[in-house]
TIFIGU-763813 format. One record per atom (N, C-alpha, C): residue number from 1; residue in three letters; x, y, z. Coordinates in pm, whole numbers. Each point is the difference from the previous one (the first is absolute). Layout:
N
{NUM, ala, {X, Y, Z}}
...
end
This chain:
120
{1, unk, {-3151, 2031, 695}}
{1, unk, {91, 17, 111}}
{1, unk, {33, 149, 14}}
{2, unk, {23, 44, 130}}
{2, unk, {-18, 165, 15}}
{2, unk, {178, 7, -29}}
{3, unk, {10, 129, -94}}
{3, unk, {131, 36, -4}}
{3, unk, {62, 97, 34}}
{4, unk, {115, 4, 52}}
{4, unk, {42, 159, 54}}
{4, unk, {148, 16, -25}}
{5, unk, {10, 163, -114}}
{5, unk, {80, 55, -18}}
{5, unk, {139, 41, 112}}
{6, unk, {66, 4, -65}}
{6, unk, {129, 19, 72}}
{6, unk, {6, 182, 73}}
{7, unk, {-47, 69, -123}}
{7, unk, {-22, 92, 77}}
{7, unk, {-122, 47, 128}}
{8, unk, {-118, -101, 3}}
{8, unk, {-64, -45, 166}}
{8, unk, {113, -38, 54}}
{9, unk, {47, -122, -16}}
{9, unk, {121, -19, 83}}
{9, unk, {96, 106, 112}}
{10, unk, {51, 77, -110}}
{10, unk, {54, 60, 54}}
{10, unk, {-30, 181, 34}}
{11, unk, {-77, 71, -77}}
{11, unk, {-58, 96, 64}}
{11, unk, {-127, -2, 82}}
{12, unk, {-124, -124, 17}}
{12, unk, {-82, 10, 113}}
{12, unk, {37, -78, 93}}
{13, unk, {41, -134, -48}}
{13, unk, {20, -123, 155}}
{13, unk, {186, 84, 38}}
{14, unk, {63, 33, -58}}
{14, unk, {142, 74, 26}}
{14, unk, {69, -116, 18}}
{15, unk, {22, -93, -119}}
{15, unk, {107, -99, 33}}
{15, unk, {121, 52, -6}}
{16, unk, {75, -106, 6}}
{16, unk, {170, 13, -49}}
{16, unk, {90, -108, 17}}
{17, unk, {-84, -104, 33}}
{17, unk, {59, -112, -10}}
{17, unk, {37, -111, -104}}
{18, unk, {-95, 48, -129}}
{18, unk, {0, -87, -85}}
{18, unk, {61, 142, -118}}
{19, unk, {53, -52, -95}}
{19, unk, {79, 63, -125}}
{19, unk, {-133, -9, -133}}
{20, unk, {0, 126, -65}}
{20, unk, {-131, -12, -127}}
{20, unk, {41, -147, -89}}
{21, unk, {111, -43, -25}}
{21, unk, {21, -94, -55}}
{21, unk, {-40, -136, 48}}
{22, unk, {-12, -6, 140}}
{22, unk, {-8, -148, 60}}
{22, unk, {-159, 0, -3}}
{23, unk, {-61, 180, 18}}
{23, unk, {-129, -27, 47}}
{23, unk, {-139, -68, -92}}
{24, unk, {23, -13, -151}}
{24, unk, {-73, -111, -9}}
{24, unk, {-86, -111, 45}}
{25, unk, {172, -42, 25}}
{25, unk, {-17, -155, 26}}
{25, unk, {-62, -16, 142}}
{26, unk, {27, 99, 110}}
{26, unk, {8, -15, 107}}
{26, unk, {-182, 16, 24}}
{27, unk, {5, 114, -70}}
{27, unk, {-179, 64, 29}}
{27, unk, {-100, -130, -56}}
{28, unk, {55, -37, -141}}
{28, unk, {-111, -118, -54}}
{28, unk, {-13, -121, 147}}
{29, unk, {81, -12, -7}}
{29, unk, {11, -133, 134}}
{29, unk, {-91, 20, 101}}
{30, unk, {29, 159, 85}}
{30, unk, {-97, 22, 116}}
{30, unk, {-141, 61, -38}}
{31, unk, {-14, 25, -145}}
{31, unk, {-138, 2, -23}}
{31, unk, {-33, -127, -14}}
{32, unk, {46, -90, -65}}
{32, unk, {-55, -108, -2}}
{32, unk, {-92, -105, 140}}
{33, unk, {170, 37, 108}}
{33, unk, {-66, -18, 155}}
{33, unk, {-113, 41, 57}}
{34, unk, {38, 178, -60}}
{34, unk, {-171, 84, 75}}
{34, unk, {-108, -83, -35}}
{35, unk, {-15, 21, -177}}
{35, unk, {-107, -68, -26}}
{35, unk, {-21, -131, 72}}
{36, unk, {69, -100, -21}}
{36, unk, {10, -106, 60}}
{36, unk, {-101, -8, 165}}
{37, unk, {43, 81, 60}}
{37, unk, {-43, -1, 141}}
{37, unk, {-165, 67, 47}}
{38, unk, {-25, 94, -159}}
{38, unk, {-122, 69, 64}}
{38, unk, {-38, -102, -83}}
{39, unk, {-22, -122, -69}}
{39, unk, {-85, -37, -59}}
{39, unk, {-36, 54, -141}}
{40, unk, {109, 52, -72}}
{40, unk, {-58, 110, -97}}
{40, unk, {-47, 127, -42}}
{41, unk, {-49, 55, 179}}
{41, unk, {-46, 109, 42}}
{41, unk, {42, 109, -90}}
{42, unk, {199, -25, 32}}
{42, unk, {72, 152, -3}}
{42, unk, {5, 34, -118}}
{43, unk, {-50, -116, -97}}
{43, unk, {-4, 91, -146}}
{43, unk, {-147, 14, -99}}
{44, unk, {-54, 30, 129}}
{44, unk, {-180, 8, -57}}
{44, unk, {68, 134, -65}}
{45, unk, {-106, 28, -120}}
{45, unk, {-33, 123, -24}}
{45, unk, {-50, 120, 39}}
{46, unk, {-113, -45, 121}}
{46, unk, {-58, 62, 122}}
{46, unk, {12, 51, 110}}
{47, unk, {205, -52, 25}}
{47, unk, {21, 77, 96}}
{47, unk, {-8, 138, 21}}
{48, unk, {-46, 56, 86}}
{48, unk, {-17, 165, 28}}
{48, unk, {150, 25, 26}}
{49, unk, {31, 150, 28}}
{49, unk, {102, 45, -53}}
{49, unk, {87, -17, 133}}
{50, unk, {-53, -20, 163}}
{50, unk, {86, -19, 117}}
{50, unk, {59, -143, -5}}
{51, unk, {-82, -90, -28}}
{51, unk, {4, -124, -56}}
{51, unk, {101, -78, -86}}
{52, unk, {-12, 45, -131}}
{52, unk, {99, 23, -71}}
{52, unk, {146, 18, 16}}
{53, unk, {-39, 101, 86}}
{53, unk, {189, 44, 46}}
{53, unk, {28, -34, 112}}
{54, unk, {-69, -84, 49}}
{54, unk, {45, -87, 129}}
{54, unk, {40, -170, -74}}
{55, unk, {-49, 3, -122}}
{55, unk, {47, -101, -30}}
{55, unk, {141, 50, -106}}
{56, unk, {8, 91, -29}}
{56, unk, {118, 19, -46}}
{56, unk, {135, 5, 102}}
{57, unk, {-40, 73, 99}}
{57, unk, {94, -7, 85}}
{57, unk, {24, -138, 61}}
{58, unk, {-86, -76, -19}}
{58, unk, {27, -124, 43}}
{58, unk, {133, -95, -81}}
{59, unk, {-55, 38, -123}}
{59, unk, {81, -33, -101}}
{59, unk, {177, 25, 19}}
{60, unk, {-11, 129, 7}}
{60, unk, {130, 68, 21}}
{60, unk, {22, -35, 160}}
{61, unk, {-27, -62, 82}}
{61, unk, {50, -65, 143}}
{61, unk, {83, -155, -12}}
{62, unk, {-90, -58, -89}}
{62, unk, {4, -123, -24}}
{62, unk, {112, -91, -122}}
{63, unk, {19, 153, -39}}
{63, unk, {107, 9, -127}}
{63, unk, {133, 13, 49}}
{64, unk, {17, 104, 122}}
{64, unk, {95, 52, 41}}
{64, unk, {58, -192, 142}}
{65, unk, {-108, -33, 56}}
{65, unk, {-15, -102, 38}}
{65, unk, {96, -123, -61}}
{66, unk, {3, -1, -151}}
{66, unk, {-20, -126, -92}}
{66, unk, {157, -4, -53}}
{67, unk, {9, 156, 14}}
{67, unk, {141, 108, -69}}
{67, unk, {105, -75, 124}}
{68, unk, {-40, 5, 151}}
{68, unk, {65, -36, 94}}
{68, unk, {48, -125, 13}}
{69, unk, {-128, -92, -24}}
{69, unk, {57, -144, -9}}
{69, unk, {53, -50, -110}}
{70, unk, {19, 59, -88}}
{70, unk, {48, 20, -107}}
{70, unk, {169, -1, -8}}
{71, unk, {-13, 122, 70}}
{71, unk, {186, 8, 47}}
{71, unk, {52, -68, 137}}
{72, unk, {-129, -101, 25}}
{72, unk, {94, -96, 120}}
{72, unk, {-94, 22, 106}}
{73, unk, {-56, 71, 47}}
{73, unk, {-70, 17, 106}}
{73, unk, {74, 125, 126}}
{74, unk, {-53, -21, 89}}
{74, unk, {63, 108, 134}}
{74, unk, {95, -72, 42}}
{75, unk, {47, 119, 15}}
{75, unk, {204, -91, 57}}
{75, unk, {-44, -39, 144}}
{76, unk, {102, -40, 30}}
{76, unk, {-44, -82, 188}}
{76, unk, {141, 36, 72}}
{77, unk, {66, -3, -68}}
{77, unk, {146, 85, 77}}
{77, unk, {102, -21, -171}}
{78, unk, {98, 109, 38}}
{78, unk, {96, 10, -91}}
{78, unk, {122, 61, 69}}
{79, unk, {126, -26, -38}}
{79, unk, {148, 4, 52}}
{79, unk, {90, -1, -83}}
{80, unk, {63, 100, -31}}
{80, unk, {135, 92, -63}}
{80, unk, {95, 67, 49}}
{81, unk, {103, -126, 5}}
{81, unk, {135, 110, 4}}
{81, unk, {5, 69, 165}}
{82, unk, {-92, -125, 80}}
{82, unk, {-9, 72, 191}}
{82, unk, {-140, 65, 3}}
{83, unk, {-67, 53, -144}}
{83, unk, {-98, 120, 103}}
{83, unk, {-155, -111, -79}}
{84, unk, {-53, -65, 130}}
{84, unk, {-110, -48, -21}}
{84, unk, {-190, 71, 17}}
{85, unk, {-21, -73, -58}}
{85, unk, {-186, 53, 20}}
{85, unk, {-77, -75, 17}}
{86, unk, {-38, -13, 75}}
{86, unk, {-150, -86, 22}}
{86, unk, {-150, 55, -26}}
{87, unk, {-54, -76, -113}}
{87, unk, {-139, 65, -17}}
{87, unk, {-83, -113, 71}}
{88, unk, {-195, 9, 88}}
{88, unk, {-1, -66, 77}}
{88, unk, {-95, -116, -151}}
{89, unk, {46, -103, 49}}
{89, unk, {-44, -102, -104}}
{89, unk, {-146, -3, -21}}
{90, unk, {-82, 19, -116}}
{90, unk, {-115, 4, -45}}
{90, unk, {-110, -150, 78}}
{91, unk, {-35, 8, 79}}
{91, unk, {-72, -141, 42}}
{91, unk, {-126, -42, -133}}
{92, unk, {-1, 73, -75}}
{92, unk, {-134, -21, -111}}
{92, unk, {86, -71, -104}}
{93, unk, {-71, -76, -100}}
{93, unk, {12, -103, -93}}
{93, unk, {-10, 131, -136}}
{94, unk, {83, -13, -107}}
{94, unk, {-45, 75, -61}}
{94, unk, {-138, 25, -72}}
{95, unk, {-46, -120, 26}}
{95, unk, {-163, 20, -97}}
{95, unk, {-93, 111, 158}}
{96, unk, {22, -29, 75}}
{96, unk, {-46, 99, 120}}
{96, unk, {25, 157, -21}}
{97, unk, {174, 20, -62}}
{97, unk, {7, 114, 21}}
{97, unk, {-54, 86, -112}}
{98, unk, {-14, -61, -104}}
{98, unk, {-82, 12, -120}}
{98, unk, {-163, 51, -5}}
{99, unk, {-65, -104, 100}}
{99, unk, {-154, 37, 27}}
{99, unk, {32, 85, 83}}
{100, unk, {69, 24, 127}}
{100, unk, {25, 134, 76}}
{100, unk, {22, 108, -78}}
{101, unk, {88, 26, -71}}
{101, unk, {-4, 88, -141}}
{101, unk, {-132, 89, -52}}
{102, unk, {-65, -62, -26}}
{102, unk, {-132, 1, -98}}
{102, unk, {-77, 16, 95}}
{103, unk, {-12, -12, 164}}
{103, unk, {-125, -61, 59}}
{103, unk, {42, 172, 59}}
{104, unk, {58, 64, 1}}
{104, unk, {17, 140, 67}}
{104, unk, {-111, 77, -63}}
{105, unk, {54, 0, -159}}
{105, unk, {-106, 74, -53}}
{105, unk, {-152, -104, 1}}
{106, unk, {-27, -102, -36}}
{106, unk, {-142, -60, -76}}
{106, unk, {-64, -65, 173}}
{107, unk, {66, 0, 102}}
{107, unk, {-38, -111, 116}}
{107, unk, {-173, 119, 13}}
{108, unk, {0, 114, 14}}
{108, unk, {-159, 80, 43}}
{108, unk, {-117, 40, -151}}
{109, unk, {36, -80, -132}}
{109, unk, {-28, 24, -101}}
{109, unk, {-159, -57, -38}}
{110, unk, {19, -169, 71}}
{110, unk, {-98, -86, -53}}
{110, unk, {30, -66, -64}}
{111, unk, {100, 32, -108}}
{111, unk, {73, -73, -109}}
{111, unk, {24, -154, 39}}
{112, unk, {101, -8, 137}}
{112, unk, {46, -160, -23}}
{112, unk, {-108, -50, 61}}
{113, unk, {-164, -4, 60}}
{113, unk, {-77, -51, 47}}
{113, unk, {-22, -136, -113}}
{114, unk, {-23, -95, 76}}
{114, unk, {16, -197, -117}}
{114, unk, {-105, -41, 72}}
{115, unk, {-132, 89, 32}}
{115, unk, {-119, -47, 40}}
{115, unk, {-66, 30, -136}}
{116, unk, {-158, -31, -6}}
{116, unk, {-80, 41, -88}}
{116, unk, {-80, 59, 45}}
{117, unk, {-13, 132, -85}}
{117, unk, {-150, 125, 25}}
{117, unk, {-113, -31, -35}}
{118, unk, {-102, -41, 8}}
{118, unk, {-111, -5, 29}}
{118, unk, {-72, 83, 17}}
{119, unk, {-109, 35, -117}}
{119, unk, {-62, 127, 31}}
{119, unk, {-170, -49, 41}}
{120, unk, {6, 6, 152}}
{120, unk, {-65, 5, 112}}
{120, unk, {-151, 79, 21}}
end
């Protein structure tokens, strides 16, 4: 399973959403997903090096993703004390916003292709 340091995290993908302490747990999970989705792909040994860090960043999308539903999801409105907010309600399911996540970086990769290659 491909793994990625906290410091990728946060000095190449530039998080700040997740804390070094939570990020463990958070990163094992959405590697687990990446892998999950390319079929195994994202933790060949063979990935080349653009590759690679498109699946890392995937990682760190999908983490930050997981971090969200995690703490409840996107607010839909909130009200205190008179002064209200409305955020506009997410129409996606969270397992959607999850593959949306991941599919930014890996959707032009090849990676999630669930056909078979055939060498022709």
């Amino acid at each position: 399973m491909l793994t990625v340091d906290y410091e990728f995290y946060k000095n190449t993908y530039h998080g700040n959403k997740i804390s070094e302490a939570a990020w463990p747990a958070f990163s094992r999970d959405a590697a687990a997903y990446v892998d999950k989705i390319t079929f195994g792909r994202a933790s060949a040994d063979g990935l080349d090096g653009a590759l690679k860090q498109a699946c890392q960043m995937a990682v760190c999308a999908a983490a930050e993703e997981l971090q969200t539903q995690d703490a409840g999801g996107v607010v839909a409105s909130a009200s205190n004390d008179g002064y209200s907010e409305t955020y506009i309600a997410a129409s996606q399911t969270p397992g959607q916003r999850l593959r949306a996540s991941v599919g930014l970086w890996l959707d032009n990769t090849g990676l999630l292709y669930r056909g078979v290659c055939c060498p022709c």
